[in-house]
NULO-989519 format. One line per field, with one value per residue (C-alpha): residue number from 1; residue in one letter; chain; z, x, y. Coordinates in steps of 0.02 Angstrom, whole numbers, plus 32768, in hexadecimal, padded with zeros to 4 digits. Example, Ala and Ser with C-alpha at 12.3 -4.5 7.8 and 13.67 -1.06 7.14 Angstrom:
! NULO-989519
vonu: 1, 2;
nuza: a, s;
torti: A, A;
up: 8186, 8165;
east: 8267, 82AC;
north: 7F1F, 7FCB;
! end
This chain:
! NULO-989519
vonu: 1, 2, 3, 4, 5, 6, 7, 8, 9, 10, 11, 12, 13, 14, 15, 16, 17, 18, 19, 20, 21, 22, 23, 24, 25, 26, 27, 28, 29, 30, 31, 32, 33, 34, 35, 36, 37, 38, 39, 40, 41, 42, 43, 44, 45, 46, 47, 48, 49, 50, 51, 52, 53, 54, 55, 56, 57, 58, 59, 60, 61, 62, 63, 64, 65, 66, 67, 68, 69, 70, 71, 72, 73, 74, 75, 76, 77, 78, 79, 80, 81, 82, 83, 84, 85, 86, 87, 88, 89, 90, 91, 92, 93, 94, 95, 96, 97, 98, 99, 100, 101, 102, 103, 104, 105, 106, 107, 108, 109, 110, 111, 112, 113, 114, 115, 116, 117, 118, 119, 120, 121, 122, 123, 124, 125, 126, 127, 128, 129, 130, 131, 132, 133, 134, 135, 136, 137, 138, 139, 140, 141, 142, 143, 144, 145, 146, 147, 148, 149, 150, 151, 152, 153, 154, 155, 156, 157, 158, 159, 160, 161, 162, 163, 164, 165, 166, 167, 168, 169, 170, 171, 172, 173, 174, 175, 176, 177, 178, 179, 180, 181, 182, 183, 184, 185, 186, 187, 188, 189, 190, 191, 192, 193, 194, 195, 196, 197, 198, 199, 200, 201, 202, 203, 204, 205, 206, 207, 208, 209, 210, 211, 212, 213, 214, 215, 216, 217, 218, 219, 220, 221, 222, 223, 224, 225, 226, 227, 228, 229, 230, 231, 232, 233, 234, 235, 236, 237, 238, 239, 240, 241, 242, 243, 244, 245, 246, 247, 248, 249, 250, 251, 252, 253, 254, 255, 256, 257, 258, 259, 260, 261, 262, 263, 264, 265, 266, 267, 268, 269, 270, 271;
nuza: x, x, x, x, x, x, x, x, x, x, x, x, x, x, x, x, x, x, x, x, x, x, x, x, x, x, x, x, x, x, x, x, x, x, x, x, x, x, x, x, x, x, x, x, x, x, x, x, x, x, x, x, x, x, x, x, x, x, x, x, x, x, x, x, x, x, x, x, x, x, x, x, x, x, x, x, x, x, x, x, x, x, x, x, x, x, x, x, x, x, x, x, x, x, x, x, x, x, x, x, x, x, x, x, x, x, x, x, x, x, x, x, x, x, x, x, x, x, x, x, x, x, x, x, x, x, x, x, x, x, x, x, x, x, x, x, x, x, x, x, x, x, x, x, x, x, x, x, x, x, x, x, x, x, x, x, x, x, x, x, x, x, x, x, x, x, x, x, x, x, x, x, x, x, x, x, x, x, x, x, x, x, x, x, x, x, x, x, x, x, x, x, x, x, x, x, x, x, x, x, x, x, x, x, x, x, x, x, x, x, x, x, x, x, x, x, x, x, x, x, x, x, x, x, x, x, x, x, x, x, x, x, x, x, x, x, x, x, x, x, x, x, x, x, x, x, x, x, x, x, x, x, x, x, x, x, x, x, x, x, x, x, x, x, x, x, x, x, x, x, x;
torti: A, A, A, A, A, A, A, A, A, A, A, A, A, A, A, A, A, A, A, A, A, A, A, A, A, A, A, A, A, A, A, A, A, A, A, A, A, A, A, A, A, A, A, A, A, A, A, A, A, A, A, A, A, A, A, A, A, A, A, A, A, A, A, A, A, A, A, A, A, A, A, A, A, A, A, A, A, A, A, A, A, A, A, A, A, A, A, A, A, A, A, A, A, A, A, A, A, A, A, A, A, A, A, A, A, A, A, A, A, A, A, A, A, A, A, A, A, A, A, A, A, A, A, A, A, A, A, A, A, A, A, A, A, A, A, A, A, A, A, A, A, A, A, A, A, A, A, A, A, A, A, A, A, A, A, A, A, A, A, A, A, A, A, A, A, A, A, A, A, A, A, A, A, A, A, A, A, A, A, A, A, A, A, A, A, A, A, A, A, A, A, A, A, A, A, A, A, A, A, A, A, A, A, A, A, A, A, A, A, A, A, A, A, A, A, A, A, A, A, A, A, A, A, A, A, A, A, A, A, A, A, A, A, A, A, A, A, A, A, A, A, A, A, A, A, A, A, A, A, A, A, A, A, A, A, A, A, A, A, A, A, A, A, A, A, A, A, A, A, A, A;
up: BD55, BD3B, BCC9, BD08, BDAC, BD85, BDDC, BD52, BDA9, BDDF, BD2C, BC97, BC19, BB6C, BAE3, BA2E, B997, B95E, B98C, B950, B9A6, B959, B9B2, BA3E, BA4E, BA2B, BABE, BB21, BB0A, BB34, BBD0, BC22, BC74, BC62, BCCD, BCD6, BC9E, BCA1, BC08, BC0A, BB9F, BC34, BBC7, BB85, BB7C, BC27, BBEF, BC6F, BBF6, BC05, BBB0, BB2C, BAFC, BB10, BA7B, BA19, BA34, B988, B99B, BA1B, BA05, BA16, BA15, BAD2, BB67, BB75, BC36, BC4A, BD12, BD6E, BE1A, BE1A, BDF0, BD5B, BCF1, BC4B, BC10, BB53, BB6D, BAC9, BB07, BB2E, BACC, BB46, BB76, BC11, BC3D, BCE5, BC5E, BBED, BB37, BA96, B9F9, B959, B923, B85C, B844, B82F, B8B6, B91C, B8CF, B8E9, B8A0, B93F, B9BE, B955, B938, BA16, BA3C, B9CB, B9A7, B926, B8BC, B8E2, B839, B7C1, B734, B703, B752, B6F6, B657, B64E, B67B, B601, B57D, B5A6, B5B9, B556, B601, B5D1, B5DF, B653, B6CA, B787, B7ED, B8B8, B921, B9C5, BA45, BA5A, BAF5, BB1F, BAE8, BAE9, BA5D, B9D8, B967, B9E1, BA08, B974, B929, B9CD, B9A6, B8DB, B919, B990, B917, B890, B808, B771, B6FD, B6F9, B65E, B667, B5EB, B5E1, B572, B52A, B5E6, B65F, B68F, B5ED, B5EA, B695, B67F, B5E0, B65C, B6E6, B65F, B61B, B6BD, B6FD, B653, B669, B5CD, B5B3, B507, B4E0, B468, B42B, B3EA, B394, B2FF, B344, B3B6, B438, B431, B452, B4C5, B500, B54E, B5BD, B5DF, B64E, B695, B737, B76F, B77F, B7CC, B87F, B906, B8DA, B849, B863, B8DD, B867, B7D7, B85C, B887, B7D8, B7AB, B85C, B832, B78A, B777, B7E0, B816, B7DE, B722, B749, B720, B784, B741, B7BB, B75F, B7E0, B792, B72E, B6F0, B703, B778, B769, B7FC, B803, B899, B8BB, B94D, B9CC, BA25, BA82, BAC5, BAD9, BA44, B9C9, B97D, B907, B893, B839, B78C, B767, B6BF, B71D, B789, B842, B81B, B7C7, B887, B89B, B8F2, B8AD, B882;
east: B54B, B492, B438, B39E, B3AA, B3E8, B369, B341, B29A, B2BF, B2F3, B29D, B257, B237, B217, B243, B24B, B30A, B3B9, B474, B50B, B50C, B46C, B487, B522, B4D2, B458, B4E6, B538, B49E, B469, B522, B579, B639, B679, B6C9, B666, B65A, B60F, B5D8, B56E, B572, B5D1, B67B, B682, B6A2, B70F, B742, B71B, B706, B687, B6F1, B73D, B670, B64B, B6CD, B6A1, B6A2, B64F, B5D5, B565, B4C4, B46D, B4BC, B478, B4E3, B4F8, B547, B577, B5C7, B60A, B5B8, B50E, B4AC, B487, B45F, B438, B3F4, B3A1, B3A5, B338, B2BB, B2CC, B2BB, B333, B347, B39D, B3AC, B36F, B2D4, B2FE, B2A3, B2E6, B2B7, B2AF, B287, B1ED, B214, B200, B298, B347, B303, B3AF, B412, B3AD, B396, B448, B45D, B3E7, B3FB, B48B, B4E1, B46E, B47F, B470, B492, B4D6, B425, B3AC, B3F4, B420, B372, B326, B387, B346, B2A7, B271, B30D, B361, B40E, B4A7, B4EA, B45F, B49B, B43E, B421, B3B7, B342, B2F3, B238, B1E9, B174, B0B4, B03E, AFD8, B05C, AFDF, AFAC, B055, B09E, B014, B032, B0F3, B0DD, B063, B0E8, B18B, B121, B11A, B0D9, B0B2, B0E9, B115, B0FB, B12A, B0A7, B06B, AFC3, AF5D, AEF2, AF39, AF36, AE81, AE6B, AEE4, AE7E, ADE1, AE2F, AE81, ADE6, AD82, AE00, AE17, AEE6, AF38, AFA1, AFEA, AFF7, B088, B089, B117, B143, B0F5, B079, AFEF, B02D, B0E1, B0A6, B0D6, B08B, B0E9, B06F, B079, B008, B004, AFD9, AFFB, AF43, AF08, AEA6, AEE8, AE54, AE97, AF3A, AF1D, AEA6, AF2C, AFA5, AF40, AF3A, AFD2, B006, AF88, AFD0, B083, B13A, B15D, B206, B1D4, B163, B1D2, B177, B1C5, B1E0, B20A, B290, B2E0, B368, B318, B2A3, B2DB, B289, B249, B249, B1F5, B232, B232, B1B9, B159, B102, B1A2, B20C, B276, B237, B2AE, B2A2, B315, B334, B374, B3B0, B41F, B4A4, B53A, B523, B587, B4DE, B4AF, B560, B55B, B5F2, B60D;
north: 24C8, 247C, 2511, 24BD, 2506, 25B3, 2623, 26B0, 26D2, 2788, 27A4, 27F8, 2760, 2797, 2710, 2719, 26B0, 26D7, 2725, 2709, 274B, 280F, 281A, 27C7, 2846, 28E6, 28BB, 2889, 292B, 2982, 2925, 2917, 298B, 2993, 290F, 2865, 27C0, 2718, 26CE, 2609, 2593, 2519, 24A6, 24D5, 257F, 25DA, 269B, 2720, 27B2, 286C, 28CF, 28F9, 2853, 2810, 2884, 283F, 277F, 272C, 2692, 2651, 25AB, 25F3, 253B, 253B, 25B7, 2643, 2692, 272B, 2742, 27E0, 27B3, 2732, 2771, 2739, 27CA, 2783, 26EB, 26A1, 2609, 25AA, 2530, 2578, 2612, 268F, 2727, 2767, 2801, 2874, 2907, 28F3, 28FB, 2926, 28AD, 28C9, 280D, 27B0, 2763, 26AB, 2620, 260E, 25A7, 24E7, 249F, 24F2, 2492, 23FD, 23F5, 2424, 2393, 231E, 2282, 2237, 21BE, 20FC, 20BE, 2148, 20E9, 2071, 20D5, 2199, 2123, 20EE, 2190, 21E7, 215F, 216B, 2220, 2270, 22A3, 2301, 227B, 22F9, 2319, 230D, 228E, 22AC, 2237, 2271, 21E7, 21EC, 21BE, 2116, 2140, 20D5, 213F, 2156, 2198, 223A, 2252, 2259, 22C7, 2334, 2333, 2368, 2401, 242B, 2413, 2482, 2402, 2439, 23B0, 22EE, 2273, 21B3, 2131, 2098, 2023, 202B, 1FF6, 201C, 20B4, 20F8, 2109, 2127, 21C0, 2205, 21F8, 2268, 22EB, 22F1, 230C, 2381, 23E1, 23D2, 23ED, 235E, 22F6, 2244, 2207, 215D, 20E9, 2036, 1FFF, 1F84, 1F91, 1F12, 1F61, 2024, 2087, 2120, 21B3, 2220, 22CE, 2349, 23E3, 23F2, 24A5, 24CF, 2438, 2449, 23E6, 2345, 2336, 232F, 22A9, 223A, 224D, 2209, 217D, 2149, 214E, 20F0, 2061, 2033, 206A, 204F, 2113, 2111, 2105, 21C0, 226A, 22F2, 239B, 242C, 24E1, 254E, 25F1, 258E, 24FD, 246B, 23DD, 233D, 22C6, 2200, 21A9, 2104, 2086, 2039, 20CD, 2066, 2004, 2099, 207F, 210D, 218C, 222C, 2221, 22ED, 22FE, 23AA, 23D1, 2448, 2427, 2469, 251E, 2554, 2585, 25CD, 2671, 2696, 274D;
! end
């Protein structure tokens, strides 16, 4: 079934930020009517259920849409994608305060790594990445201004702060210019006992930065340094995952590669 071209228009839309199973069960309960159901995550799952064994369901994965259809009619659906619910009934939920899960649609969009083994080892060397961090790996799209996009796409994803590792450069001064200018809080540790053998591992906040800034910082660090060697850090509810950019852009070859220090039942709706 293509979930693309479900038509949910006559429906209620409400969006929120987060929602496991127990809640997504207590509004089922109070939305449906006793009945038979048909409950699908137009992938694997596809149940003939009544209303009774639907409040008893023990694990869903909520990283996947779930449709709920009676005779044929679609009377609820959760769009993980988009996070939206939609429901024949409006509904008041009582919902935490935290941004929505990002490892559940990281781990629903996203692939297996390439090249875990040099690329993690080296991470994990450099930046003191967790031995066993899980790796997953998105496509980017063909820009021709990796510099806006990827400023565009670190806004969007939330990130936080960033860490480089360089050697005593360009960059390095340019970067103490724009912290400076900017007032981001940021820290500078060196190592190596001479001058021509230190290196310097950068770190700055971000979180308060306008948009501008964000996009000049970007452009710096595009000019001078490869993007895979850049750990942008993105806080969710359970941790902090970390984001490499790597690849052409500009050919069509780039790739975010996520580091995050759990396996993928963290997002387990398990009850």
């Amino acid at each position: 079934m293509n979930f693309d071209a479900l038509d949910v228009q006559h429906l209620h839309a409400q969006t929120f930020r987060t929602i496991d199973l127990f809640l997504l069960k207590s509004i089922w309960s109070d939305v449906l009517p006793l009945g038979s159901y048909r409950v699908i995550d137009y992938g694997e799952l596809d149940l003939e259920l009544t209303k009774p064994q639907l409040l008893q369901l023990r694990w869903i994965d909520l990283t996947l849409p779930i449709g709920i259809y009676s005779n044929e009619k679609l009377v609820f659906l959760y769009n993980s994608y988009h996070r939206k619910l939609y429901t024949e009934k409006v509904v008041s939920i009582e919902l935490a305060g935290h941004d929505v899960s990002f490892l559940d649609f990281l781990l629903a969009h996203s692939q297996t790594f390439h090249d875990p083994d040099s690329y993690s080892l080296k991470m994990e060397d450099m930046y003191g990445v967790s031995p066993d961090s899980q790796w997953r790996e998105f496509g980017l799209p063909e820009v021709k201004a990796p510099a806006a996009f990827i400023a565009d796409l670190l806004i969007a994803l939330g990130v936080t702060s960033f860490q480089v590792v360089l050697s005593k450069n360009k960059l390095l001064s340019d970067f103490e210019s724009w912290a400076k200018r900017t007032g981001s809080d940021h820290a500078i540790e060196s190592s190596g006992k001479w001058t021509w053998s230190k290196t310097y591992k950068v770190s700055c906040d971000v979180s308060r930065q306008p948009e501008q800034a964000v996009h000049q910082l970007v452009s710096l660090l595009e000019h001078d340094e490869e993007w895979e060697g850049i750990r942008f850090l993105i806080p969710t509810e359970t941790e902090t995952v970390s984001l490499f950019i790597g690849g052409d852009l500009t050919q069509g070859y780039g790739y975010g590669v996520f580091q995050y220090k759990h396996p993928g039942e963290v997002v387990s709706n398990e009850i």
